[in-house]
Biopython code that builds the backbone (N, CA, C, O; Angstrom):
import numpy as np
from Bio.PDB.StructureBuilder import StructureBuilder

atoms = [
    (1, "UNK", "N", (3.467, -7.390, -15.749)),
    (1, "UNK", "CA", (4.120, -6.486, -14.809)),
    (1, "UNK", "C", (5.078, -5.580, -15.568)),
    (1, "UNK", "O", (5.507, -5.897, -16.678)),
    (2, "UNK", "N", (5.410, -4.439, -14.949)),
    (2, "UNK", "CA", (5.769, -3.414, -15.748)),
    (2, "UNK", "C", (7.061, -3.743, -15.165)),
    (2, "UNK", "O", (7.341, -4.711, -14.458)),
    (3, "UNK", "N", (8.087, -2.437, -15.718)),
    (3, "UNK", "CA", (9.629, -2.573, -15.397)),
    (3, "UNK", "C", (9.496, -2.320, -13.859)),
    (3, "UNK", "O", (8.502, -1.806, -13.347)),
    (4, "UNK", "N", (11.179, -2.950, -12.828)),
    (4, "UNK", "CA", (10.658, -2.233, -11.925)),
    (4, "UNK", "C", (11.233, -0.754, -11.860)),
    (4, "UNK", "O", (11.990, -0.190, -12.649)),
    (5, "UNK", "N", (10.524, -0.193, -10.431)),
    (5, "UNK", "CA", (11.459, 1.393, -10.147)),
    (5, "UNK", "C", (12.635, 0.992, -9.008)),
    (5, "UNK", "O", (12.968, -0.066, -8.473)),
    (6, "UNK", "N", (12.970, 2.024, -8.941)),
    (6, "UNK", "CA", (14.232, 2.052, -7.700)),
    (6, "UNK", "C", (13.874, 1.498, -6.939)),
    (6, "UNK", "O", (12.662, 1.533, -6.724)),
    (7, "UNK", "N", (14.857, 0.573, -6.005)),
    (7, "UNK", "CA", (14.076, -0.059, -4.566)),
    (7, "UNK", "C", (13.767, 0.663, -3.664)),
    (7, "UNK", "O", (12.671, 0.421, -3.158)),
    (8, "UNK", "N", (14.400, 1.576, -3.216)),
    (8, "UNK", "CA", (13.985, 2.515, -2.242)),
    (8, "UNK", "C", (12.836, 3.204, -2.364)),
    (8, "UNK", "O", (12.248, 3.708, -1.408)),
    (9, "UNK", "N", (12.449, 3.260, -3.586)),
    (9, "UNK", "CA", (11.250, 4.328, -3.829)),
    (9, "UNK", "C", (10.010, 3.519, -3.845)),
    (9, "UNK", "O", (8.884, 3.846, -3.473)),
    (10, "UNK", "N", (10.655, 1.790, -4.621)),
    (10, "UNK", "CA", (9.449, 0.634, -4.194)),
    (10, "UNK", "C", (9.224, 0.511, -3.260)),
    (10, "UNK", "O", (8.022, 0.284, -3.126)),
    (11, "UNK", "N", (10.014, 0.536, -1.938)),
    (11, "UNK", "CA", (10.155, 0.476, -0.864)),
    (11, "UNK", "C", (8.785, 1.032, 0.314)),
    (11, "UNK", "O", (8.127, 0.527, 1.224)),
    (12, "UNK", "N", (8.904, 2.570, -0.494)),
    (12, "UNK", "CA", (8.157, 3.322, 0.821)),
    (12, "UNK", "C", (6.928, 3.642, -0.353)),
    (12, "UNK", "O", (6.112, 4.469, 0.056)),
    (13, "UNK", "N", (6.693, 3.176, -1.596)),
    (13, "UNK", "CA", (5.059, 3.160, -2.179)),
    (13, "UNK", "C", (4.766, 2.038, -1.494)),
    (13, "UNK", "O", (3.674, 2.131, -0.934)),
    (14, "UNK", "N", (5.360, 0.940, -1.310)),
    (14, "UNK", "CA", (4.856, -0.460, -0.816)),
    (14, "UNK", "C", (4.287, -0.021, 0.459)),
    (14, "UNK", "O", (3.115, -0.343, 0.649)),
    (15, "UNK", "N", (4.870, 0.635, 1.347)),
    (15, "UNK", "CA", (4.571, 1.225, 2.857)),
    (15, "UNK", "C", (3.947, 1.800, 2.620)),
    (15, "UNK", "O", (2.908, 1.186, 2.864)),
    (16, "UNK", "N", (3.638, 2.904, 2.170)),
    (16, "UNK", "CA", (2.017, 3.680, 2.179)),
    (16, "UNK", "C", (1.125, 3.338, 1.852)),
    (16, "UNK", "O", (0.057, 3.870, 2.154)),
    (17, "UNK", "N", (1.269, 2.081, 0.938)),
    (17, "UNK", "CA", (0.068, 1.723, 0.176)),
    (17, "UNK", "C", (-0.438, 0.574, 1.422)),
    (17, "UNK", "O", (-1.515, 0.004, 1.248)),
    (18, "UNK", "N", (0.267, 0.309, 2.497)),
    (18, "UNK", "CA", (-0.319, -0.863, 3.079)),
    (18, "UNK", "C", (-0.339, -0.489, 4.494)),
    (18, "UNK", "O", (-0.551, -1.344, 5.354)),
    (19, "UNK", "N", (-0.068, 1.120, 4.877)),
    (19, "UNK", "CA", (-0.194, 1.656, 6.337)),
    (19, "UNK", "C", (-0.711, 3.029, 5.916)),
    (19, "UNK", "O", (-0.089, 3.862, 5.257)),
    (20, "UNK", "N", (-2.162, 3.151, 6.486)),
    (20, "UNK", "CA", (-2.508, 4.554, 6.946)),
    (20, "UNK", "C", (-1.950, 5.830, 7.223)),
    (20, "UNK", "O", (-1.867, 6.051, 8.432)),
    (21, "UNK", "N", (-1.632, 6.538, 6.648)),
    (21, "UNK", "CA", (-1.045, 7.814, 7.567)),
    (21, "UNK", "C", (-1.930, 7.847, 8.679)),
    (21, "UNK", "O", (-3.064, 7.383, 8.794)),
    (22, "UNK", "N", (-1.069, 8.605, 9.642)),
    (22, "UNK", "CA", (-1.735, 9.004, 10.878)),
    (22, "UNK", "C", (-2.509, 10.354, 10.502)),
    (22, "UNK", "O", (-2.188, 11.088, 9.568)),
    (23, "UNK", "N", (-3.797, 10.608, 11.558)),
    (23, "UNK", "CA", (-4.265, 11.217, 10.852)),
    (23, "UNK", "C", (-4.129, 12.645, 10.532)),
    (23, "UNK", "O", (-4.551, 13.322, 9.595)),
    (24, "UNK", "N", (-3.182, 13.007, 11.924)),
    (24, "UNK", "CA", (-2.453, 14.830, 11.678)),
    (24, "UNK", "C", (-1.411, 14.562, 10.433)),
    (24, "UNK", "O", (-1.416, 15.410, 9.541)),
    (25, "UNK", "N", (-0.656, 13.613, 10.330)),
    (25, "UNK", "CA", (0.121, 13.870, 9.388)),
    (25, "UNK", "C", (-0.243, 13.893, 8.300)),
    (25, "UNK", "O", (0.559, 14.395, 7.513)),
    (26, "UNK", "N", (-1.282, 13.498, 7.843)),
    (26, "UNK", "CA", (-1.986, 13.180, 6.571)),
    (26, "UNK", "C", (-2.614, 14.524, 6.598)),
    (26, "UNK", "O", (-2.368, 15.042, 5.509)),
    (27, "UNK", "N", (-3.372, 15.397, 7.404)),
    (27, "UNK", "CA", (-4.076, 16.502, 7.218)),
    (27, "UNK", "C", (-2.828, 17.670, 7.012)),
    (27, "UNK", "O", (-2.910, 18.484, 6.092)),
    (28, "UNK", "N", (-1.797, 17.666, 7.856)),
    (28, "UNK", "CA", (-0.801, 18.761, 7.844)),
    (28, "UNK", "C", (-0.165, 18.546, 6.615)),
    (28, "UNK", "O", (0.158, 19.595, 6.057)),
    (29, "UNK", "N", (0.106, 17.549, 6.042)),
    (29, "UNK", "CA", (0.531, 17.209, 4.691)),
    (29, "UNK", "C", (-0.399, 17.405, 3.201)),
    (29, "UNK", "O", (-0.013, 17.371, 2.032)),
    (30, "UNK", "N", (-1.737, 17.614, 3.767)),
    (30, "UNK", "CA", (-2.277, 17.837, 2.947)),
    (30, "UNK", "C", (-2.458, 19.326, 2.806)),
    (30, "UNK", "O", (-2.528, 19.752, 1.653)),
    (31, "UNK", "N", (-2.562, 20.365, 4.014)),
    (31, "UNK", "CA", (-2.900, 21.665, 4.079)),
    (31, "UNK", "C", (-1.753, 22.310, 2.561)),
    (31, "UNK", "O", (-2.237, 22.861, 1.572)),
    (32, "UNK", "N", (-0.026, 22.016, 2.780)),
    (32, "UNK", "CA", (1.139, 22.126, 2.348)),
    (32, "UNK", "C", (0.367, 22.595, 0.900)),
    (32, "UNK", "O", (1.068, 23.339, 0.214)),
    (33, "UNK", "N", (-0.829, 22.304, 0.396)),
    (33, "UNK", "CA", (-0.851, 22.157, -0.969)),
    (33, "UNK", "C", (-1.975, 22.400, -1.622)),
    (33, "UNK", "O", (-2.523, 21.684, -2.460)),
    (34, "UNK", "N", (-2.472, 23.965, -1.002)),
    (34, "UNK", "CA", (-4.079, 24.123, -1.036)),
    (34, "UNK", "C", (-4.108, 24.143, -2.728)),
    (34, "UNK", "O", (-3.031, 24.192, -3.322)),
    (35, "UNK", "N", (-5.231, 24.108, -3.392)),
    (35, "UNK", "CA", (-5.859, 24.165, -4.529)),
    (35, "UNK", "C", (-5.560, 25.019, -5.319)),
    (35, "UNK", "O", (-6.043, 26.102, -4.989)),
    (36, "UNK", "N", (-4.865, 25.059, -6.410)),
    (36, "UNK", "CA", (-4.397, 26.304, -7.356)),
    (36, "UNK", "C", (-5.614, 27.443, -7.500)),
    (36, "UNK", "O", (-6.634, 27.183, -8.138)),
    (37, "UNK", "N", (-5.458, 28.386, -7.020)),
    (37, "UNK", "CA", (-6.409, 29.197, -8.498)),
    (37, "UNK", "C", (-7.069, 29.218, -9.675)),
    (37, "UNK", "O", (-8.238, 29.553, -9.868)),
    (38, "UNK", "N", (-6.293, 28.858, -10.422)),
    (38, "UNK", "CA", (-6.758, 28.301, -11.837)),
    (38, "UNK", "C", (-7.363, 26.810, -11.561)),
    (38, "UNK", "O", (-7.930, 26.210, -12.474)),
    (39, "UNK", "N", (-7.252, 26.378, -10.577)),
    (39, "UNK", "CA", (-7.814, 24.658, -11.111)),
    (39, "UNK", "C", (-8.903, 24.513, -9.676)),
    (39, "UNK", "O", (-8.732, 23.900, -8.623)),
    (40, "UNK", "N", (-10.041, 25.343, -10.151)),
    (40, "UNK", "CA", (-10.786, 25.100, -9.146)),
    (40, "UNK", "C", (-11.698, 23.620, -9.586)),
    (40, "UNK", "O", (-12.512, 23.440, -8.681)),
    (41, "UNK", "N", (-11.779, 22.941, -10.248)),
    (41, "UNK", "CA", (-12.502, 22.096, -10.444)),
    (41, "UNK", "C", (-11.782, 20.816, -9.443)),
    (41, "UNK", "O", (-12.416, 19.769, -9.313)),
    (42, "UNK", "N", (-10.672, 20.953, -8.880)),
    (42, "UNK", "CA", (-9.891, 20.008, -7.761)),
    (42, "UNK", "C", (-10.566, 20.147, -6.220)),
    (42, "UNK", "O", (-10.440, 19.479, -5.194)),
    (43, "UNK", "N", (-11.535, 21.638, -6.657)),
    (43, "UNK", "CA", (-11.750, 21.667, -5.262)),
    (43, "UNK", "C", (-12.894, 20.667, -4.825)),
    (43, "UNK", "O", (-13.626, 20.485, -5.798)),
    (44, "UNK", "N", (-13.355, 19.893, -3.629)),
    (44, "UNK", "CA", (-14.193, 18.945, -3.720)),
    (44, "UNK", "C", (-15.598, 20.588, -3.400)),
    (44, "UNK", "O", (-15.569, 21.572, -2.661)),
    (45, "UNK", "N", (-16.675, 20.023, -4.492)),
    (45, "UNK", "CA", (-17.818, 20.746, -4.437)),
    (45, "UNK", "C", (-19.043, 20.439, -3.268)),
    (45, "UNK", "O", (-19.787, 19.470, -3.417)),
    (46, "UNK", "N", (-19.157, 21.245, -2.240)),
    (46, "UNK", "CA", (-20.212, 21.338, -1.455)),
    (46, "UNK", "C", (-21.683, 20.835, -2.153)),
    (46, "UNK", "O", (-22.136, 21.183, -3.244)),
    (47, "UNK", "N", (-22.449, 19.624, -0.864)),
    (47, "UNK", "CA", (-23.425, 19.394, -1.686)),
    (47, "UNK", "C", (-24.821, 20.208, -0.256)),
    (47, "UNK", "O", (-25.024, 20.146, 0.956)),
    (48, "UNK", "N", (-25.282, 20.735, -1.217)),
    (48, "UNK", "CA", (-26.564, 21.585, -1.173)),
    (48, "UNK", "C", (-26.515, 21.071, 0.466)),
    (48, "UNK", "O", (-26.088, 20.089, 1.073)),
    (49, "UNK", "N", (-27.276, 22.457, 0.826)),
    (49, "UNK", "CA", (-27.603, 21.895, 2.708)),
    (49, "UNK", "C", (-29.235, 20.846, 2.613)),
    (49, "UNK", "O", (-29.423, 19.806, 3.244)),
    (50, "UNK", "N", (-30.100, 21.426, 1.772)),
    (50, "UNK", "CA", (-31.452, 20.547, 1.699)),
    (50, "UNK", "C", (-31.336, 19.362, 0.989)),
    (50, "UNK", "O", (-31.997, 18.341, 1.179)),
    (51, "UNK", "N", (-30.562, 19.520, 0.251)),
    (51, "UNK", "CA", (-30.023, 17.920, -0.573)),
    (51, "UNK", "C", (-29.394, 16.982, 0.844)),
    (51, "UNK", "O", (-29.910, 15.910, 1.160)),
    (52, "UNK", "N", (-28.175, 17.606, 1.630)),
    (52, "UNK", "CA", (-27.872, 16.793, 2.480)),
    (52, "UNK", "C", (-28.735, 15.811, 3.508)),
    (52, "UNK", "O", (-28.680, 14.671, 3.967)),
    (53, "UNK", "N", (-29.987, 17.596, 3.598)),
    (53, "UNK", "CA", (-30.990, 16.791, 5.035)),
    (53, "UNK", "C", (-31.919, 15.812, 4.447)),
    (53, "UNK", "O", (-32.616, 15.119, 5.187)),
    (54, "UNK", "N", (-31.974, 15.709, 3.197)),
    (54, "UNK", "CA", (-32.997, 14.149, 2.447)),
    (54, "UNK", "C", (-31.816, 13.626, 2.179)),
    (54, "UNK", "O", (-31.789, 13.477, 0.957)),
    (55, "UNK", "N", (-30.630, 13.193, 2.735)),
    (55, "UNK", "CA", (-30.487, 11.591, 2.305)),
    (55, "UNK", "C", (-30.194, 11.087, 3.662)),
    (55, "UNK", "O", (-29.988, 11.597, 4.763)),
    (56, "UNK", "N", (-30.250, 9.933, 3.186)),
    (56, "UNK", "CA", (-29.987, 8.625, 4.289)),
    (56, "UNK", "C", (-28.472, 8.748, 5.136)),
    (56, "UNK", "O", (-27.430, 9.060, 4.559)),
    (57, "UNK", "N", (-28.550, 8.482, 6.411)),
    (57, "UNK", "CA", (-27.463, 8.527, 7.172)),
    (57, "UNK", "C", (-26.273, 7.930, 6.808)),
    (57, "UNK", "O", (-25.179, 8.430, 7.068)),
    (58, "UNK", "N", (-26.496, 6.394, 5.943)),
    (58, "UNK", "CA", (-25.758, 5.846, 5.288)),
    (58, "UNK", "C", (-25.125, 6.588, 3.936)),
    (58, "UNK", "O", (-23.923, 6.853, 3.979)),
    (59, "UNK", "N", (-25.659, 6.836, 3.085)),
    (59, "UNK", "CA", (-25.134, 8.363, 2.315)),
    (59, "UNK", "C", (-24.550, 9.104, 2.452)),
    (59, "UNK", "O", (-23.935, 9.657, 1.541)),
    (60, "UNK", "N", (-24.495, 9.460, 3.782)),
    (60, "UNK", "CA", (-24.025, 10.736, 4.281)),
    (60, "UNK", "C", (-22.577, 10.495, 4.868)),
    (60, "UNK", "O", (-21.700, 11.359, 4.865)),
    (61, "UNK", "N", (-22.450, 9.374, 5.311)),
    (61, "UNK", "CA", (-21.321, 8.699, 5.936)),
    (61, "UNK", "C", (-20.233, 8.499, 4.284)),
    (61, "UNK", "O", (-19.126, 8.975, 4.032)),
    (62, "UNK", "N", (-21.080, 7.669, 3.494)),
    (62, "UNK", "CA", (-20.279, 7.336, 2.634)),
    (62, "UNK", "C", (-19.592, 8.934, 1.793)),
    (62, "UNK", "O", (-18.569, 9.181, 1.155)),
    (63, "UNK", "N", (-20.624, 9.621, 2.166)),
    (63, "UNK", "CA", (-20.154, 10.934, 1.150)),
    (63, "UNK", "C", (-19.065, 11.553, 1.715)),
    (63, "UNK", "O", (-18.107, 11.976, 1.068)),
    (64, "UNK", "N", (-19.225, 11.633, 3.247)),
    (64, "UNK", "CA", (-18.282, 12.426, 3.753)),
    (64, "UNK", "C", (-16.652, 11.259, 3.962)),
    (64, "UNK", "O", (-15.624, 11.630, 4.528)),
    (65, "UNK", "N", (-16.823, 10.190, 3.473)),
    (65, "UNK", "CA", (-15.635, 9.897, 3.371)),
    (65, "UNK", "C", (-14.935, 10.116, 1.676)),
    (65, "UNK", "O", (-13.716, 10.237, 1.555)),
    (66, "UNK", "N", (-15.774, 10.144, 0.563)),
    (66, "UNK", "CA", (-15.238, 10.254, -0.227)),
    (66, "UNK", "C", (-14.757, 11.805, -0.759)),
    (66, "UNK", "O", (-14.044, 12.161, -1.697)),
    (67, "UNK", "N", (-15.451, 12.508, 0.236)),
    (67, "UNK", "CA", (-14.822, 14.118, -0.143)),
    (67, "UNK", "C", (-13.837, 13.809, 0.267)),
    (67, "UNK", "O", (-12.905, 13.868, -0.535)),
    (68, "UNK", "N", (-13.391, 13.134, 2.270)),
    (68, "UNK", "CA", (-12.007, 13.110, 2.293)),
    (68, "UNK", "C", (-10.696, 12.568, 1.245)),
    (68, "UNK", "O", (-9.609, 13.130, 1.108)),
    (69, "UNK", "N", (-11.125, 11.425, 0.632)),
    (69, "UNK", "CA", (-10.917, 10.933, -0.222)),
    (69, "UNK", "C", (-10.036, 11.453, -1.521)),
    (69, "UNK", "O", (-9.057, 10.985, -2.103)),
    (70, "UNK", "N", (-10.947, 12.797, -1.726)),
    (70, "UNK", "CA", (-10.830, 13.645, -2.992)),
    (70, "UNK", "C", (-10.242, 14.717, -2.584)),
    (70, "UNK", "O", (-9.879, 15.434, -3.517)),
    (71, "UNK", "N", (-9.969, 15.169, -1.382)),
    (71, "UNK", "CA", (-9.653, 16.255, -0.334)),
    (71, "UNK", "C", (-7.582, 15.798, -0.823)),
    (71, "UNK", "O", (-6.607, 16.296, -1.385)),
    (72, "UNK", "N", (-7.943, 14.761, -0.218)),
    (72, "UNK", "CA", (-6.455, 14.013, -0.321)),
    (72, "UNK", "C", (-5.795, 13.767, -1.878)),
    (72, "UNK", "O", (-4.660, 14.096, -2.222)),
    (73, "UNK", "N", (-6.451, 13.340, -2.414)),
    (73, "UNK", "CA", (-6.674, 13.172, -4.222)),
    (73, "UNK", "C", (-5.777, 14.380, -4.827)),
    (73, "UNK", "O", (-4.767, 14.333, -5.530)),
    (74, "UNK", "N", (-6.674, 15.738, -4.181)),
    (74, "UNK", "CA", (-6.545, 16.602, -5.276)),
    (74, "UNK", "C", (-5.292, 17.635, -4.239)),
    (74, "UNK", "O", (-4.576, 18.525, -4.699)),
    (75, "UNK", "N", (-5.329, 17.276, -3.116)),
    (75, "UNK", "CA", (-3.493, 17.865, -2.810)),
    (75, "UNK", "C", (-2.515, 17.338, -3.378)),
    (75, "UNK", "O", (-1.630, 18.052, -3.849)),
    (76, "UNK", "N", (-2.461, 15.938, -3.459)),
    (76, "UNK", "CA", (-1.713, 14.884, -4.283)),
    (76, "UNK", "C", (-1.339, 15.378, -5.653)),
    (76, "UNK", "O", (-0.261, 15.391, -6.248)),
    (77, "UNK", "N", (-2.503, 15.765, -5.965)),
    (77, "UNK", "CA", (-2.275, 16.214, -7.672)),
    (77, "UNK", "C", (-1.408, 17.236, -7.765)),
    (77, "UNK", "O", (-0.383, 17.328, -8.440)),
    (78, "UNK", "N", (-2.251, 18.503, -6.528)),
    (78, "UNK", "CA", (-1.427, 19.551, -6.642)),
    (78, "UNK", "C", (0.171, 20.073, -6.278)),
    (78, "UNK", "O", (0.827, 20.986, -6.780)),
    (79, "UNK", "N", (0.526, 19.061, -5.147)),
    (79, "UNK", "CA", (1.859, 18.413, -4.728)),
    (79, "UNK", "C", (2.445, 18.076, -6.233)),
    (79, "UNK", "O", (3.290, 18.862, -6.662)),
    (80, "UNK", "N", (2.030, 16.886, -7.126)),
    (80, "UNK", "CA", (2.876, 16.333, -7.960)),
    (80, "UNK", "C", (2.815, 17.774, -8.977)),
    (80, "UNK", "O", (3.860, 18.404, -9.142)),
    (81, "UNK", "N", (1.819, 18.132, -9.486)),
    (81, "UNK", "CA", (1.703, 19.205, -10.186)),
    (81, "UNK", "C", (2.594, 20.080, -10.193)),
    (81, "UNK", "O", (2.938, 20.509, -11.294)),
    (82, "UNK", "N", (3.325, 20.682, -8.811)),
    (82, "UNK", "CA", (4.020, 21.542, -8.486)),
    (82, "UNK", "C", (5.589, 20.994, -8.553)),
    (82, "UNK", "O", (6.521, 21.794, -8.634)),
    (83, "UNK", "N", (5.758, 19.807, -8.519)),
    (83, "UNK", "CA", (6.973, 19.551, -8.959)),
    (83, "UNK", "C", (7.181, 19.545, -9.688)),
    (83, "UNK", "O", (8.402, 19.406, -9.761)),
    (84, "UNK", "N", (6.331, 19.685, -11.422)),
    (84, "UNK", "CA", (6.726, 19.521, -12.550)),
    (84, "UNK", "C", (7.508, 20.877, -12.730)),
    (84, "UNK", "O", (7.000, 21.940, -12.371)),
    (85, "UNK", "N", (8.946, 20.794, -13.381)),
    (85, "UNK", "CA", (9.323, 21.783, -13.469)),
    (85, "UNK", "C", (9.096, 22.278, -15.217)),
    (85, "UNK", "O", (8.730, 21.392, -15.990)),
    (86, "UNK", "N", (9.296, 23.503, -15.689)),
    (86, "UNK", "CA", (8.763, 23.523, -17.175)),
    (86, "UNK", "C", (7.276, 22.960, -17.822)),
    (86, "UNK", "O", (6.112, 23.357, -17.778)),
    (87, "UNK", "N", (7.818, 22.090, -18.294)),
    (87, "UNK", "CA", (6.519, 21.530, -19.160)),
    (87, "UNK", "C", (6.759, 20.102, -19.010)),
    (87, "UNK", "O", (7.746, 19.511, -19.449)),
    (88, "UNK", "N", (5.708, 19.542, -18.305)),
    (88, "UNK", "CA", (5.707, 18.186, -17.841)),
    (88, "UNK", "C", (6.164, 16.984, -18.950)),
    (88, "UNK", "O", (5.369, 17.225, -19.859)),
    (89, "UNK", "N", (6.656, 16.287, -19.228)),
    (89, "UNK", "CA", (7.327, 14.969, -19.548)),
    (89, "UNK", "C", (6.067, 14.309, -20.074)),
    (89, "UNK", "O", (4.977, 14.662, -19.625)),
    (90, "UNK", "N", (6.152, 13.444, -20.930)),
    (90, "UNK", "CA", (5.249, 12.252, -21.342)),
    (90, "UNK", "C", (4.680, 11.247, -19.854)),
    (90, "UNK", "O", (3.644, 10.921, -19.275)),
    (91, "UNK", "N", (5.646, 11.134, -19.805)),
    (91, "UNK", "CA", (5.278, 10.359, -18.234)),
    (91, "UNK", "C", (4.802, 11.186, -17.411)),
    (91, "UNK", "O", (3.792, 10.683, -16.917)),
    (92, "UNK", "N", (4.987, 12.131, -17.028)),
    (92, "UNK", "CA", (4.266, 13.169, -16.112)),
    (92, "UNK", "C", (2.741, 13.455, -16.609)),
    (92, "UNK", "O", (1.901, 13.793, -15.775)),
    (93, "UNK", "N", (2.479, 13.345, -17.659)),
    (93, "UNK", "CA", (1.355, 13.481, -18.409)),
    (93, "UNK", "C", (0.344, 12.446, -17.895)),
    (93, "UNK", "O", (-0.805, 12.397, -17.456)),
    (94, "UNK", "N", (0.950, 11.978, -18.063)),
    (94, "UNK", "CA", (-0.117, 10.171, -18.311)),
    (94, "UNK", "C", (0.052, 9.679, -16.613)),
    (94, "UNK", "O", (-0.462, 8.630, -16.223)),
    (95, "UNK", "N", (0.583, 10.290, -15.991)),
    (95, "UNK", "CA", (0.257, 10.123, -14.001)),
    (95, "UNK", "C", (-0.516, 11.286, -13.777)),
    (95, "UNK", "O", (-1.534, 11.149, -13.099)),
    (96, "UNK", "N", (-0.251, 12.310, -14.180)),
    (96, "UNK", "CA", (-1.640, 13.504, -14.130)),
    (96, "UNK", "C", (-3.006, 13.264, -15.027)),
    (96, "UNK", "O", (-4.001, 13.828, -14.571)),
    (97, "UNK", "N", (-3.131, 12.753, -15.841)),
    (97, "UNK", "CA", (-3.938, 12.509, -16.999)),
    (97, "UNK", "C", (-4.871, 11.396, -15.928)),
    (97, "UNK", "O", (-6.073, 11.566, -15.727)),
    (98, "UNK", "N", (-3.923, 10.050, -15.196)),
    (98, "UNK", "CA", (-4.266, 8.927, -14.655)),
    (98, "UNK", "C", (-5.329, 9.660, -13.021)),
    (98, "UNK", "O", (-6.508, 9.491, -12.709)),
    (99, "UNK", "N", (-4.098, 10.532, -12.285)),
    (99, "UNK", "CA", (-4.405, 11.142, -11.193)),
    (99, "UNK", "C", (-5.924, 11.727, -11.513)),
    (99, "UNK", "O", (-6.908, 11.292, -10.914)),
    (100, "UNK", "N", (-6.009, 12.838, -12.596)),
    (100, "UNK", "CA", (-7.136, 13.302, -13.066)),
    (100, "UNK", "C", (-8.306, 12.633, -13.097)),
    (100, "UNK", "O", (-9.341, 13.092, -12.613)),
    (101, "UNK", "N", (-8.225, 11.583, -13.627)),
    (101, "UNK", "CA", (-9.501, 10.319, -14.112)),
    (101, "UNK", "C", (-10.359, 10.187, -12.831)),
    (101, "UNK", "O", (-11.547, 10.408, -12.596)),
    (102, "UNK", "N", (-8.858, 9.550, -11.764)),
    (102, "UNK", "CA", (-9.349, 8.756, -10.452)),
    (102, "UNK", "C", (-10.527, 10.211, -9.624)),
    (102, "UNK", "O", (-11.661, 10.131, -9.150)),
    (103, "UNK", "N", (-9.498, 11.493, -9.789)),
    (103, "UNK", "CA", (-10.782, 11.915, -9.093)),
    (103, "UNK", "C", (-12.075, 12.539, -10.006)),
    (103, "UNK", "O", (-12.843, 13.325, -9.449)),
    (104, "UNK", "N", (-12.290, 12.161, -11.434)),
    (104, "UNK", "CA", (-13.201, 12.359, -11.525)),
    (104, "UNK", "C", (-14.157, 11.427, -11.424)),
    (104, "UNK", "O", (-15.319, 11.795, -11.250)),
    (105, "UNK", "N", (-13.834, 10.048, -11.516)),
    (105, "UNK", "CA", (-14.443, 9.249, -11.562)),
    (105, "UNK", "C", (-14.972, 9.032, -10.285)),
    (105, "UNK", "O", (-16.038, 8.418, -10.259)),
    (106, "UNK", "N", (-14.151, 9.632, -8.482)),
    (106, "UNK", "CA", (-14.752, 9.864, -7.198)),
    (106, "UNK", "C", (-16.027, 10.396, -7.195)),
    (106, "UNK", "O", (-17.033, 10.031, -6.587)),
    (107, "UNK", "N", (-15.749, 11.764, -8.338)),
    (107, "UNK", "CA", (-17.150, 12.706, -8.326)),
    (107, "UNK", "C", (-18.116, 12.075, -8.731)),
    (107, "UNK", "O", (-19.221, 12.116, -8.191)),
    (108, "UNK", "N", (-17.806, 11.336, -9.841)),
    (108, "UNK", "CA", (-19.204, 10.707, -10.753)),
    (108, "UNK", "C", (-19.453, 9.641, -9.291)),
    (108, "UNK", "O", (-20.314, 10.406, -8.854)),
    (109, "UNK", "N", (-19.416, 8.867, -8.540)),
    (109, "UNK", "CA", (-19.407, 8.095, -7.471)),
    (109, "UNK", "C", (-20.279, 8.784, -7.160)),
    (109, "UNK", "O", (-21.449, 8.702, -7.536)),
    (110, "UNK", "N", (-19.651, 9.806, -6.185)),
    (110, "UNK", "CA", (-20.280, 10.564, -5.715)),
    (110, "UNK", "C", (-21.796, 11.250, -6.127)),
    (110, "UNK", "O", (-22.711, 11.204, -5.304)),
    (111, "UNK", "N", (-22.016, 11.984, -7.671)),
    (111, "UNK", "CA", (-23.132, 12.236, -7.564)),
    (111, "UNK", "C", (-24.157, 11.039, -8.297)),
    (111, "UNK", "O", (-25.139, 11.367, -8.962)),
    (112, "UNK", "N", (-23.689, 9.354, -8.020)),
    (112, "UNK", "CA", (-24.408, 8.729, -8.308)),
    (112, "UNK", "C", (-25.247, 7.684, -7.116)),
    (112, "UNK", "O", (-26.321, 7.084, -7.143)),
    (113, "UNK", "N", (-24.457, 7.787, -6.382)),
    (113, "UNK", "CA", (-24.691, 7.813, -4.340)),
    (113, "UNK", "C", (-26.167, 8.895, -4.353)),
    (113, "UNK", "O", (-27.349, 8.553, -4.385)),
    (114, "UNK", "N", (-25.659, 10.074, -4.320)),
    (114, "UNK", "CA", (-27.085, 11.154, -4.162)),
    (114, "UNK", "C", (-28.190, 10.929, -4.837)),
    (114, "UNK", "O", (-29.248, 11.024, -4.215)),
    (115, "UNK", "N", (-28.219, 10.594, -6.192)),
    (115, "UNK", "CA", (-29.605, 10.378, -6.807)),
    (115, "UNK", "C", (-30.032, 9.489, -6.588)),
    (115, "UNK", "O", (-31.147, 9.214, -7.032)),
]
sb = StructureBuilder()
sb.init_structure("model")
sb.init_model(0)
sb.init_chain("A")
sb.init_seg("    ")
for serial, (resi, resn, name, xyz) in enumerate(atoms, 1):
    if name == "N":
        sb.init_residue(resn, " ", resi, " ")
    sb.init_atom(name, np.array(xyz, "f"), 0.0, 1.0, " ", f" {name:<3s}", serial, name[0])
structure = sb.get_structure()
């Protein structure tokens, strides 16, 4: 186990991590933080309309939750992103570096579901 952080701040990661946002607040919170310009690769990529109509209903379910998934992912990023003030910190690095991974590793999920 690592050092801890502030209690208060353990406090309310402990609470999110174990209660749902509701679901306007989670969408209005996410709008706050559309996709940079420069970093279009955050945006989640549309999959083909004839690709969609050959797969399985089950596929389709799972896909459309993991765009939400990545929808949420990559406001997150862009939220923390935007607080970095200057030039991000060692530690800021390696939670963006970490943040980064998780959603690429959604995508690779993702286009391994389709094939």
């Amino acid at each position: 186990a690592g050092e801890p952080l502030d209690e208060e701040l353990a406090t309310i990661i402990n609470y999110l991590l174990s209660h749902q946002l509701q679901e306007l607040t989670m969408d209005e919170t996410a709008k706050k933080y559309e996709t940079p310009v420069n970093c279009q690769l955050l945006n989640v990529p549309a999959i083909n309309h004839v690709i969609w109509g050959h797969m399985g209903i089950g596929i389709r379910a799972q896909e459309m939750k993991l765009q939400r998934v990545l929808k949420l992912l990559a406001a997150g990023i862009t939220a923390f992103a935007r607080s970095v003030d200057e030039g991000p910190s060692v530690l800021q690095q390696d939670a963006l570096a970490l943040l980064c991974s998780a959603h690429f590793e959604i995508n690779c999920l993702r286009k391994s579901a389709i094939q």
